[in-house]
C-alpha positions in Angstrom: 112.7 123.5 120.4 115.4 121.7 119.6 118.0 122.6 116.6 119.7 119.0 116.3 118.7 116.7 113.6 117.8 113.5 114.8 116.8 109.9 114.2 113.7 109.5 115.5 111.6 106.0 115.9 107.9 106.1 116.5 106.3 102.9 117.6 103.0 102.3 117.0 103.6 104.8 113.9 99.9 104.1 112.3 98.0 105.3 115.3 96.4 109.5 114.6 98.4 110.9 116.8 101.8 109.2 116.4 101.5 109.8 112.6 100.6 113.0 113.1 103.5 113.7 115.3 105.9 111.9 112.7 104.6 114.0 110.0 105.2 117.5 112.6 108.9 115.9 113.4 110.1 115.0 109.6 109.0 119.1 108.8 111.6 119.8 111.8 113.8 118.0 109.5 114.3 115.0 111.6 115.1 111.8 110.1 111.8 109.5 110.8 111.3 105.6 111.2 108.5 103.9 112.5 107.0 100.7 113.1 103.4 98.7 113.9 101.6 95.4 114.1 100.3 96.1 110.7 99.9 99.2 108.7 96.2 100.7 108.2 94.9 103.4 106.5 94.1 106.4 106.7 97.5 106.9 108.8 99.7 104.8 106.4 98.7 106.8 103.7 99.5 109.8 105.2 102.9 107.9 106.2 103.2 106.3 102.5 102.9 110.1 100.8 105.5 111.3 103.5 108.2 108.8 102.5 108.2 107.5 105.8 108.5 103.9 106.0 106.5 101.5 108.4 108.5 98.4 110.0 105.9 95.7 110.0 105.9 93.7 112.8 107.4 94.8 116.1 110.8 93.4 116.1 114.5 94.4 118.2 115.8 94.8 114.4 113.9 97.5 113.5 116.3 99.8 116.4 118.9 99.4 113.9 120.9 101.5 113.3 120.5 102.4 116.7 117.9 105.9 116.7 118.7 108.7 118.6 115.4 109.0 120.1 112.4 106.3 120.4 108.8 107.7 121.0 106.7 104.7 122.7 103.0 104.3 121.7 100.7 103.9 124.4 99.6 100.2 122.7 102.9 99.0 123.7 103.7 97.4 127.0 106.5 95.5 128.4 107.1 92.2 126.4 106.9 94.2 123.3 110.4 93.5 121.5 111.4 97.6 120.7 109.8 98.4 124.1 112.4 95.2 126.0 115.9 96.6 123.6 114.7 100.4 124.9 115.3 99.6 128.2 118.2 97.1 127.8 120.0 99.3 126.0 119.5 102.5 127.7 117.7 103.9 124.2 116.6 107.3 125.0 112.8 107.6 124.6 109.6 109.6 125.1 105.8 109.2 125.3 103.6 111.1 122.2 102.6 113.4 124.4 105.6 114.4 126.4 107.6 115.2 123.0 104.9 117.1 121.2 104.5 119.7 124.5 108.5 119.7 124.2 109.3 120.4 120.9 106.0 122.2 119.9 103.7 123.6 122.3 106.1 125.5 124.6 106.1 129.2 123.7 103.3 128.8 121.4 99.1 129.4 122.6 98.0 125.9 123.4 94.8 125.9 122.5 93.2 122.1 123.4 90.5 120.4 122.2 89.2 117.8 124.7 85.6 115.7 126.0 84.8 111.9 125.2 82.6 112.5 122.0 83.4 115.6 119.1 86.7 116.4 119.5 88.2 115.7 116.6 86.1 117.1 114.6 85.5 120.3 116.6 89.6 120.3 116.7 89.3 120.2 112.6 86.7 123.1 112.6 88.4 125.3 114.8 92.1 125.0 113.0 89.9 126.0 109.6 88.4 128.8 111.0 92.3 130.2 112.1 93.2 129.0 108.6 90.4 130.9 106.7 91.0 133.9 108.9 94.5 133.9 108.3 93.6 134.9 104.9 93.5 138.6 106.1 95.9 138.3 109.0 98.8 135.7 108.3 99.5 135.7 111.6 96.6 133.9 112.5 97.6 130.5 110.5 97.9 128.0 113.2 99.8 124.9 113.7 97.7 122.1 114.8 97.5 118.4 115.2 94.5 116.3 114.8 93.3 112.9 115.8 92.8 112.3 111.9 92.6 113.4 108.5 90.9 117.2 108.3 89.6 117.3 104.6 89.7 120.7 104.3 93.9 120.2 104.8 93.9 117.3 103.5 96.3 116.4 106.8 96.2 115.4 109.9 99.0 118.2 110.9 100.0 121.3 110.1 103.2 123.3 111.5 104.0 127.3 111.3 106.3 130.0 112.6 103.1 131.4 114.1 101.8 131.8 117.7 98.8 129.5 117.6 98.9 125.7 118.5 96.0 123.8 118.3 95.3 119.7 119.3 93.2 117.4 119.9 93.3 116.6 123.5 92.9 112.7 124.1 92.2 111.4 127.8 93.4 107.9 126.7 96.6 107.0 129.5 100.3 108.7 127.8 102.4 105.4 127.8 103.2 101.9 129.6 105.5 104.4 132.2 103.1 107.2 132.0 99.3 106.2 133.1 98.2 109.7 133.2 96.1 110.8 129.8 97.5 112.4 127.2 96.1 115.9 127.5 97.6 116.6 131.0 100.7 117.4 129.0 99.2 119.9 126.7 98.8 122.8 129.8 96.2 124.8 127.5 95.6 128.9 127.4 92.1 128.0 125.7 90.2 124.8 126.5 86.9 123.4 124.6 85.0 120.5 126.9 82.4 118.7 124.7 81.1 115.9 126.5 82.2 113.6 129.8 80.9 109.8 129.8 82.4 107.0 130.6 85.0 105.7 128.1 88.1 103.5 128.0 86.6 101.1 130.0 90.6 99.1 129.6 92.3 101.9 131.7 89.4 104.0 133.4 87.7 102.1 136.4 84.2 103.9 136.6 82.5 107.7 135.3 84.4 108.9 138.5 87.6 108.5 137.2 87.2 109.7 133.8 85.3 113.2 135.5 89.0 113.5 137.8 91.2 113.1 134.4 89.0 116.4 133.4 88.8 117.8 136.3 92.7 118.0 136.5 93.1 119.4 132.7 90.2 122.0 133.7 92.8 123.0 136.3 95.3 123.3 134.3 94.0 126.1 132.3 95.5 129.6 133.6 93.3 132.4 135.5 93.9 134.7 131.7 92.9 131.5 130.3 89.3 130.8 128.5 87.5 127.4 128.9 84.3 126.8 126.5 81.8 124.0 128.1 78.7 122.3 126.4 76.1 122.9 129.1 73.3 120.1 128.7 75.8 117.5 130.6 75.8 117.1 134.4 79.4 115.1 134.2 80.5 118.3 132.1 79.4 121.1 134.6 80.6 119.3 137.4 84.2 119.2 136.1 84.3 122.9 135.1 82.9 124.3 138.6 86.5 124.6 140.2 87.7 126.1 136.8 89.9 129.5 138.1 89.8 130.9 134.7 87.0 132.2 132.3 83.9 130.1 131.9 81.5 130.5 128.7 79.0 127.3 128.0 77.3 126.6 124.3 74.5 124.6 124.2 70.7 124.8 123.9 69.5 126.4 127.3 68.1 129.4 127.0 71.2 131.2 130.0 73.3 129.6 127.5 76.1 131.8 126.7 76.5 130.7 123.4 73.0 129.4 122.5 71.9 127.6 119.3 68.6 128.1 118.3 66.2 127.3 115.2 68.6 124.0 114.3 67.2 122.4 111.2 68.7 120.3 108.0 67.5 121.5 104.8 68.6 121.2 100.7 71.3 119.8 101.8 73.2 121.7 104.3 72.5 122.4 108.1 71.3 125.8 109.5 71.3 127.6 112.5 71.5 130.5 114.7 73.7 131.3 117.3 72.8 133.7 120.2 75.3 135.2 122.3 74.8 137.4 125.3 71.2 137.7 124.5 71.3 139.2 121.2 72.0 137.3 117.5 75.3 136.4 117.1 75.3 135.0 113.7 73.1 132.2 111.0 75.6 129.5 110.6 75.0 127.5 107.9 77.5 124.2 106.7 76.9 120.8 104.7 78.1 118.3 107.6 74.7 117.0 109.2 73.7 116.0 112.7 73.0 117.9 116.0 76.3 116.9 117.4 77.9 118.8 114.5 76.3 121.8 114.8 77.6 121.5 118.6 80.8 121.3 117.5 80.5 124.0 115.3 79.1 126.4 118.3 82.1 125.5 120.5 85.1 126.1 118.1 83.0 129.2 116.9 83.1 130.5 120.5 86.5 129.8 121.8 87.7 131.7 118.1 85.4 134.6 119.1 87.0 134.9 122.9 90.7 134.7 121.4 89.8 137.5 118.8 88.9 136.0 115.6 86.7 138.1 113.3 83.0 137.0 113.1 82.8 137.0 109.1 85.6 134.4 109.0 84.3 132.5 111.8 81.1 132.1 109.7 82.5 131.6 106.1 85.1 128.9 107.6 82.0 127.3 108.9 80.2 127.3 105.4 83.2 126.0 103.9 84.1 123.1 106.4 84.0 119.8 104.7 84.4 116.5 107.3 87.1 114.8 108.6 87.7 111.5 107.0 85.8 108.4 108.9 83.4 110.8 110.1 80.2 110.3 108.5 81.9 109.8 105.0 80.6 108.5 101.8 82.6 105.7 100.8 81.1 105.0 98.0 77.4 105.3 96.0 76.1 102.2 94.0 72.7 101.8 92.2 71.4 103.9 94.5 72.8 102.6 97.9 75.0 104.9 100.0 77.7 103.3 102.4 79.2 105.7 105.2 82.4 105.2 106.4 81.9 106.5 110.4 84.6 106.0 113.2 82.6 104.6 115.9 83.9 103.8 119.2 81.2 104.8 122.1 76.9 103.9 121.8 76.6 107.7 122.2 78.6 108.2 119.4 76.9 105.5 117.4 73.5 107.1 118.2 74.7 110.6 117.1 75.8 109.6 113.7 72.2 107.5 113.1 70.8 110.6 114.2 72.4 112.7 111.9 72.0 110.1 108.8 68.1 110.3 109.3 68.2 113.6 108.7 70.0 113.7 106.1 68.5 110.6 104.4 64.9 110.7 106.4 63.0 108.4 103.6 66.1 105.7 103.3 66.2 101.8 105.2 69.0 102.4 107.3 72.0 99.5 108.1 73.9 99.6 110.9 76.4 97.2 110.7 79.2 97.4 113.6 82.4 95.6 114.5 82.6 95.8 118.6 86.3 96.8 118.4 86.7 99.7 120.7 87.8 99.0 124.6 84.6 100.1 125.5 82.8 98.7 123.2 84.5 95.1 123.3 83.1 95.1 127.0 79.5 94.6 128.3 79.6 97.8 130.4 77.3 100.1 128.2 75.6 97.1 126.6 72.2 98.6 127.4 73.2 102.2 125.9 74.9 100.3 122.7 71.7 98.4 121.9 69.6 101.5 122.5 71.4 103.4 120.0 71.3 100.7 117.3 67.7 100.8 117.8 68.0 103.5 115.5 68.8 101.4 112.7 66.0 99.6 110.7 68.6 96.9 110.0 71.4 96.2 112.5 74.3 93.7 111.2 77.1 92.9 114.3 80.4 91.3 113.7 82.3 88.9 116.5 84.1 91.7 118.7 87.2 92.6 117.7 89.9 90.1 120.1 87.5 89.0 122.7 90.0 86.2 123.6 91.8 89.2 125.4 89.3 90.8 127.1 88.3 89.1 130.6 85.4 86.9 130.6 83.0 88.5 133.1 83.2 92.0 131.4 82.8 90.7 127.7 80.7 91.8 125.9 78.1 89.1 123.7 77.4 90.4 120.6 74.4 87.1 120.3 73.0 88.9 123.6 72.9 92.2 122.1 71.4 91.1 118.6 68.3 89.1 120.8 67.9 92.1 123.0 67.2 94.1 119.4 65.4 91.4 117.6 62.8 91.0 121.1 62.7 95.3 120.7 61.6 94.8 117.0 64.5 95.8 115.6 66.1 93.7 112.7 69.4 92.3 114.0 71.7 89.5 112.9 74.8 88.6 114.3 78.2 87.8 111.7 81.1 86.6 112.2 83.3 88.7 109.8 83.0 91.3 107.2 83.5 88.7 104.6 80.0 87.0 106.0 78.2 90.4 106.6 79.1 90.7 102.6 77.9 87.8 101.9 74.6 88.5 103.6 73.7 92.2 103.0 74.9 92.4 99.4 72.2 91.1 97.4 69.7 92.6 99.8 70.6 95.7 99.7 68.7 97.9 96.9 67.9 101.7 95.6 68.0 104.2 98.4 69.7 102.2 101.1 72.0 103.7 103.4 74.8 101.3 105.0 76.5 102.9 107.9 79.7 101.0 108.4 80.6 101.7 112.3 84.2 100.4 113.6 87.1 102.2 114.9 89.5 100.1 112.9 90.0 98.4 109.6 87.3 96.0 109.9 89.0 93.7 107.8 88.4 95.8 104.5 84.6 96.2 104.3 85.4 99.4 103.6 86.4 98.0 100.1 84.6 94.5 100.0 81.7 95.6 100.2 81.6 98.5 97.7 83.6 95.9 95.1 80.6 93.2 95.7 78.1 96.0 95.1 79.8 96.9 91.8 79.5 93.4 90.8 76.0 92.8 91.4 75.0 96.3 90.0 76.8 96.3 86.9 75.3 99.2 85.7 74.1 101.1 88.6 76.4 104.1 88.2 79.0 103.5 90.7 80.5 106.6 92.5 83.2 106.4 95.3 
C-alpha cells in the first residue's frame, strides 16, 4: 500500500463500488473528487456525508487541477470528455478493480463473494458475522467492501489494520481497456459461488460465457484455499468441478455438506436448521424473509465456519442481521399499504423477492410494479422467465424500459408484449410510461393491506418518494410511517 497522499478522481463516483472505493481511499487520507451523469442515492448520500463532492455532468474541467490519479468507471467509454483528456494528456489512471487489489487486498485474506443472484447480501452477512465475532477476538474485524449500503454498518465499506478483506465479487467487465470482469482481480483465499445464469446480456454473449468468467475466478482460488458452492444449480457445479482447492456445497440435498432443513417463516422472523456432516450444526433464526436469504445465510455461515469463526457468533450475527438497503426494504407504510424498495435487475431475482413477500405478507394483494432498466432486463432475451416471475404478482404495473433508444432493435425488449403475455395468463398487467403515470394510476387504488413492490435497479425517476408523498395525500390520516 502506498504511503503518498494523493489526488484522486473517480468517474462514475455514484456507482456501489466506485463510492465504496472512494469512501476506502479518503480513510487512506487521500484527497477525493469525483464525478457522474447525475448523482443518485443511496451512493450520493454516502458521498454527501463523506464531504466528497460529485461533478455533475462529465466534463474535461472537472480534471482541474490536474489529479494525480483518475480511476475510470466501467460506464465510461471513449467519447466521454474525462475519459478523451486521460488519454490526451497522459493522466495516470486505473480501473475500480485494479486499484482496490493494489492498495487493499494485497497482504490481506481475500475473501470474495461472487454468483449472478445474492451476493451482496451474503457479502453483508458474512462481514457481520466477522464483525460480531470480533467482539471477543479483535483481530477478527474485517475490512470489507460491498456492492451497497449494509444496515447493520450503516456503510457500504469498512477498512482495518486487520488481516481479513472481504468483497463483493462483480462479473460485470473492469473498464473500457479492461473487458475482463471485475472479480478476476480480487485472487481470493475463500470463495462463495451462489448462483450462475445468464446476466449482462450488454457484454456477455450467451450462459457459456458467463460459466468461463467463473470458471477462471474458481481457478483462481489457491490449493489451501476454500470454495463454498450452492448445490441445486447445474451452471454452478459445472464451474466448480476443476476447482484445485477445497470444495464444500450448501443447499437442500440431502449429500449436501451444508444442508438446510425444516425452512419456514413464522412471527415474524425466518427459521431454520443447518446440518453439517450429517449431524446438527445449528437453528438459525433472522428477520430477513425469503428462501434465497436463508441461502445466503448458509453460505456466509459456512465459509466463516471453514476459516475458524466460532459457531455462537456465527449464529447470533445471523439473528442480528438487518438488510441491506434496496433489498426488500420498507420504504414507507401508509393506511395500511406497504411499499418495498427492492433492487431488481434479473426475472430470477424478481421471482425471489415475490417469493419471499408472500411469505411474509401471505393474505396481502401484491403490486409488482417494474422499470425494465437493467441490461438484461432492457433486452428480450429472458422475456419468457421475466413474465413468469411477475406472474407472481396479483397486480403487475411496467414502466417504458429504461433508454430503449440505445439498445438495438432486434434484442429489445417490449414491455406491451410482456404486459399481454400476463394479461392472456390471467394476471393483471398494465403498461405506463413513467413513474409519474404509474402514480397516477395505482394511488387511489391502492387500500389497507396492500403490498407495492417497487422493482428497478435505478432511481426510477423518484417513485421511491412520489408515490409514498401521493399516498400521504390521499390518506390523510392513515398513520404514515417511513
Amino acid at each position: 500500500m502506498t504511503s503518498e497522499k494523493k489526488h484522486i478522481h473517480l468517474t462514475g463516483i455514484c456507482g456501489t463500488a466506485m463510492a465504496s472505493l472512494a469512501g476506502l481511499l479518503q480513510l487512506q487520507g487521500h484527497r477525493i473528487t469525483g464525478s457522474d451523469k447525475a448523482a443518485y442515492p443511496p451512493m450520493s448520500d454516502l458521498l454527501a456525508a463523506l464531504g466528497i463532492p460529485i461533478l455533475e455532468p462529465y466534463a474535461a474541467a472537472n480534471l482541474d487541477p490536474v489529479p494525480d490519479l483518475v480511476v475510470i468507471g466501467n460506464a465510461l467509454s471513449r467519447g466521454n470528455p474525462e475519459v478523451e483528456r486521460v488519454l490526451d494528456e497522459r493522466i495516470p489512471f486505473a480501473s475500480m478493480a485494479a486499484l482496490l487489489r493494489e492498495e487493499f487486498l494485497l497482504g490481506r485474506e481475500s475473501l470474495v463473494v461472487a454468483g449472478t443472484h445474492g451476493k451482496t447480501t451474503t457479502t453483508s452477512m458474512l462481514a457481520w458475522i466477522y464483525q460480531h465475532a470480533s467482539r471477543q477476538n479483535p483481530l477478527l474485524e474485517p475490512s470489507f467492501l460491498i456492492g451497497g449500503v449494509a444496515e447493520n454498518f450503516g456503510a457500504s465499506f469498512q477498512l482495518r489494520p486487520t488481516r481479513t478483506f472481504i468483497v463483493e465479487g462483480d462479473e460485470y467487465d473492469t473498464a473500457f481497456f479492461d473487458k475482463g470482469p471485475k472479480f478476476l482481480h480480487y485472487f481470493p483465499d475463500g470463495l462463495i459461488l451462489t448462483h450462475v445464469e445468464f446476466d449482462h446480456a450488454d457484454i456477455y454473449a450467451d450462459l457459456e460465457a458467463v460459466k468461463t468468467a467463473f470458471k477462471r475466478l474458481v481457478n483462481l482460488v489457491p490449493r489451501r484455499g476454500l470454495l463454498v458452492a450452492y448445490d441445486g444449480s447445474a451452471n454452478v457445479s459445472e464451474c466448480i468441478e476443476r476447482a484445485f482447492c477445497r470444495v464444500q456445497r450448501y443447499g437442500f440435498r440431502q449429500d449436501s455438506d451444508w444442508r438446510l432443513a425444516n425452512l419456514r417463516h413464522q412471527d415474524g422472523l425466518t427459521r431454520w436448521e443447518i446440518w453439517h456432516a450429517g449431524a446438527l450444526w445449528a437453528s438459525v433464526e433472522m428477520t430477513l424473509a425469503g428462501e434465497h436469504n436463508a441461502l445466503n445465510a448458509t453460505a456466509a455461515a459456512a465459509l466463516a465456519a471453514g476459516q475458524g469463526i466460532p459457531k455462537e457468533a456465527i449464529v447470533a450475527a445471523l439473528a442480528g442481521f438487518k438488510s441491506v438497503k434496496r433489498r426488500l426494504e420498507v420504504r414507507a407504510q401508509i393506511a395500511g399499504i406497504t411499499v418495498i424498495d427492492d433492487f431488481a435487475h434479473h426475472p430470477t431475482a424478481i421471482r425471489e423477492t415475490l417469493r419471499a413477500l408472500r411469505s411474509v405478507y401471505p393474505q396481502a394483494r401484491l403490486w409488482a410494479v417494474l422499470e425494465p432498466r437493467s441490461n438484461t432486463l432492457r433486452r428480450k432475451v429472458l422475456a419468457a422467465d421475466l413474465i413468469e416471475s411477475l406472474r407472481l404478482a396479483d397486480r403487475v404495473i411496467l414502466a417504458g424500459v429504461y433508454q430503449q433508444q440505445r439498445i438495438p432493435e432486434p434484442e429489445r425488449l417490449h414491455p406491451e408484449d410482456v404486459v399481454r403475455a400476463l394479461t392472456d395468463r390471467g394476471t393483471h398487467a398494465i403498461l405506463c410510461p413513467d413513474a409519474e403515470a404509474i402514480v397516477n394510476e395505482i394511488a387511489p387504488q391502492l387500500r389497507s393491506g396492500d403490498v407495492v413492490a417497487l422493482l428497478s435497479n435505478g432511481g426510477f425517476d423518484g417513485i421511491y418518494e412520489k408515490l409514498p408523498e401521493r399516498l400521504r395525500i390521499l390518506h390523510p390520516e392513515g398513520g404514515a410511517t417511513a
